[in-house]
C-alpha positions in Angstrom: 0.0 0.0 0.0 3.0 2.2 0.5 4.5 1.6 -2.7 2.7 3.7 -5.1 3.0 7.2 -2.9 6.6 6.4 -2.0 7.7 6.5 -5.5 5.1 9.3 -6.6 7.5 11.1 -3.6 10.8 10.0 -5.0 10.0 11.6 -8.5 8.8 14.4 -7.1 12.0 15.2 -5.6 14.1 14.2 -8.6 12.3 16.4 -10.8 12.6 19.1 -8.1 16.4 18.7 -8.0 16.5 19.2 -11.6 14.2 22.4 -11.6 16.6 23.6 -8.5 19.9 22.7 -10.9 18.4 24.9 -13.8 17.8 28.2 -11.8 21.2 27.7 -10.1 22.4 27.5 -13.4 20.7 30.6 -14.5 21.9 34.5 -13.4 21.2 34.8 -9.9 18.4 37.4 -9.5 16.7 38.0 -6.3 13.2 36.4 -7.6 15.0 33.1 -8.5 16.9 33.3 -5.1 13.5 32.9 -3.2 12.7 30.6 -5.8 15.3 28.1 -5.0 14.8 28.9 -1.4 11.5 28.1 -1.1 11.7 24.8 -3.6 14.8 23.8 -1.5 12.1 23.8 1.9 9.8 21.7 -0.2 12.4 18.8 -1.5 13.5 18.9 2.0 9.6 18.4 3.2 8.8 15.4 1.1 12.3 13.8 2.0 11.1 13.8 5.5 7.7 12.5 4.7 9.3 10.0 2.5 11.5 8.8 5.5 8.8 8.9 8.0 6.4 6.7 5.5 9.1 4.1 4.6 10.1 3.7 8.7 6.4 3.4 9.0 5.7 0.9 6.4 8.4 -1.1 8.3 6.2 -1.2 11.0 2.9 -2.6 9.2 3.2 -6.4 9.3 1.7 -7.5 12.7 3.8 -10.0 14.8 1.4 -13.1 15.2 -0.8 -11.6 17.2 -3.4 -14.4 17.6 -0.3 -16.6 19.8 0.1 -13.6 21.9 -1.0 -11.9 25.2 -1.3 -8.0 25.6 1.8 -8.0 27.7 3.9 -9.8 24.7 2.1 -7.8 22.5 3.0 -4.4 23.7 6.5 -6.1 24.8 6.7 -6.9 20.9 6.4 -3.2 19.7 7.9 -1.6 22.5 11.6 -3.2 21.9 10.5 -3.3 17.9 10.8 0.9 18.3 13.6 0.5 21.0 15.6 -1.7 18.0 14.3 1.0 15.1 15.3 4.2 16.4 18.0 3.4 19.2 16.6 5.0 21.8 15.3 3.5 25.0 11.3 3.3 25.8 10.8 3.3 29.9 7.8 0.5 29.9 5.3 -0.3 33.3 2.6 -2.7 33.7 0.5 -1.8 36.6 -2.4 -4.7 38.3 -3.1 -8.0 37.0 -3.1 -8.8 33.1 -6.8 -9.5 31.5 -7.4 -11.6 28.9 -8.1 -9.4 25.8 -9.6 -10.2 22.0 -7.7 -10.0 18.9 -9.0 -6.9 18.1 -8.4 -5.2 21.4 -4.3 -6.5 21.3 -4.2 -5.2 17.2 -5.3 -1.8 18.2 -2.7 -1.2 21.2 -0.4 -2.5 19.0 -1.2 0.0 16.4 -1.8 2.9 18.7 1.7 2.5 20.4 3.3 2.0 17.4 2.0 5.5 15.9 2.6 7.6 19.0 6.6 5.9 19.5 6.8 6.7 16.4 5.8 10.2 16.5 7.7 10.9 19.6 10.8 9.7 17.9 9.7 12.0 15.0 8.4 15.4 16.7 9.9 14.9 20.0 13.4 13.2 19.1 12.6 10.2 21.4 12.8 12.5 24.7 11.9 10.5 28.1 9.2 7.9 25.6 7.4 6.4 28.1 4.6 3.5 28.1 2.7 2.9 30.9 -0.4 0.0 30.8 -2.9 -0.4 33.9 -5.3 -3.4 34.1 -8.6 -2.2 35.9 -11.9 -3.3 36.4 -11.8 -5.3 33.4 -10.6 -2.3 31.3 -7.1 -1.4 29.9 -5.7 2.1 30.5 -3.3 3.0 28.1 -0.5 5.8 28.5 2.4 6.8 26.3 4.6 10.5 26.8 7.4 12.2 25.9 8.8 15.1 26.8 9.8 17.0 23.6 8.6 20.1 22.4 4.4 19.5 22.7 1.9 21.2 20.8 -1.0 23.4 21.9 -4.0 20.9 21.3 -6.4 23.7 21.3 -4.8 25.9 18.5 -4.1 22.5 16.0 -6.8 21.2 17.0 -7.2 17.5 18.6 -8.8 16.3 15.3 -5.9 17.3 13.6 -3.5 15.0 11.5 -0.7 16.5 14.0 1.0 13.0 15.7 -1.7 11.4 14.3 -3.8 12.0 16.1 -7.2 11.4 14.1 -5.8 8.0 13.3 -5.6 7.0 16.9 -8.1 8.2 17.8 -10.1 6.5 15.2 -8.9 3.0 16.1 -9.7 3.6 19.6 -13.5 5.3 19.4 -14.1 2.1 17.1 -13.9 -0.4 19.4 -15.8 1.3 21.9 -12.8 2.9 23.7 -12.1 6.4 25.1 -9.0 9.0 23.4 -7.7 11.9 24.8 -4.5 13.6 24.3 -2.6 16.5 26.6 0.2 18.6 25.4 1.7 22.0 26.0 4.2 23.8 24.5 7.8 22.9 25.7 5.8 20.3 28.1 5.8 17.1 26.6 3.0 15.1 24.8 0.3 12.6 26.7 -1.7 10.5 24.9 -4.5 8.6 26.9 -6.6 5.8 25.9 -9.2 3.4 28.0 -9.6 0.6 26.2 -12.4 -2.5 26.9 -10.9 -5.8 27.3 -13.3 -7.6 24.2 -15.4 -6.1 21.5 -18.6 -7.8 20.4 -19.4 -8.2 17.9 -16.0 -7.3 16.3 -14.0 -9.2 13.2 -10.7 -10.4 14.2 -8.2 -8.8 11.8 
C-alpha cells in the first residue's frame, strides 16, 4: 500500500532537484533566489515524509498476534521501536493482566506504534514512556514524551498533528475512550481506556 506514494515522492523530488539545478544554473536574480529557497524547503519536506512513510511501512506487518498476550504484545512493539530508532522506551505494567480479543491486542499494538513513532519523529525520542494499567476489566493506556508538545487547542485534537485522528479513530471504534494533553515545551500525553473484548467485532 505504501509503494505507489513512495515512489510518486521520490519523483517528485528528482524532478525538483533538476528544476533547482536549472535556476542555479541561470543569473542569480533576487526572484530566483527565493525561488530556490523556497523549492529547496519543499524537496526537503517530502524527503522527511518519504523517511517517515518508509520507517512506518516497516512497521505494518503485525507479529502473530493471535499466539500472543497484551503483555507480549505491547512487549513486541515496544523493543520493535527500542531496536528501530535506538533509543530507550521506559515500559510499566500496573495490576493483574486480563485476557483481551484480537482486536483489542491489534489496536494497542497500532496505537503504540503511531505515537513511539511520532515521539521519535516530533519529539526526538525524549523520556518515551509507556505505561499499561489493568482495571476493572478495562485497559488504561499511557504513552509521553517530553519533547517540544503542541497546543491541542490551536491544532486542533482532530488534527492530523501526531496522528492524532488516526488513533483516535482506532480507539473510538472499538468502543474505547481518546484523549490527548500537550503543552508547548511540556511534553506530549496521549491517553486511551480501552475495553478488554469487543462484540461483535471481526478479528483482523
Amino acid at each position: 500500500m505504501h509503494d505507489c506514494p513512495a515512489q510518486d515522492l521520490s519523483l517528485s523530488i528528482l524532478k525538483l532537484d533538476s528544476i533547482i539545478g536549472k535556476l542555479e544554473k541561470n543569473n542569480a536574480s533576487e526572484i530566483k533566489t527565493r525561488m530556490i529557497n523556497e523549492l529547496n524547503e519543499i524537496e526537503s519536506s517530502m524527503q522527511n515524509a518519504l523517511k517517515e512513510m518508509r520507517a512506518i511501512a516497516t512497521g505494518l506487518v503485525l507479529p502473530q498476534l493471535n499466539r500472543l498476550d497484551l503483555i507480549d504484545t505491547i512487549s513486541h512493539v515496544v523493543h520493535k521501536h527500542e531496536q528501530q530508532t535506538n533509543t530507550i522506551v521506559q515500559l510499566e505494567f500496573v495490576g493483574e493482566i486480563i485476557k483481551t480479543s484480537l482486536p483489542i491486542r491489534i489496536t494497542v499494538y497500532r496505537v503504540i506504534q503511531e505515537a513511539l513513532h511520532n515521539s521519535y519523529f516530533h519529539a526526538k525520542g525524549a523520556e518515551q514512556r509507556v505505561l499499561v494499567k489493568f482495571e476493572n476489566e478495562h485497559i488504561l493506556l499511557e504513552i509521553s514524551d517530553s519533547g517540544p508538545g503542541f497546543n491541542v487547542k490551536k491544532h486542533g485534537e482532530n488534527s492530523e498533528r501526531l496522528g492524532v485522528t488516526g488513533m483516535r479513530e482506532r480507539i473510538e471504534s472499538i468502543g474505547g475512550v481518546f484523549e490527548i494533553e500537550s503543552f508547548h515545551d511540556q511534553g506530549t500525553v496521549i491517553r486511551a481506556n480501552l475495553p478488554n473484548d469487543v462484540v461483535g467485532e471481526n478479528d483482523e
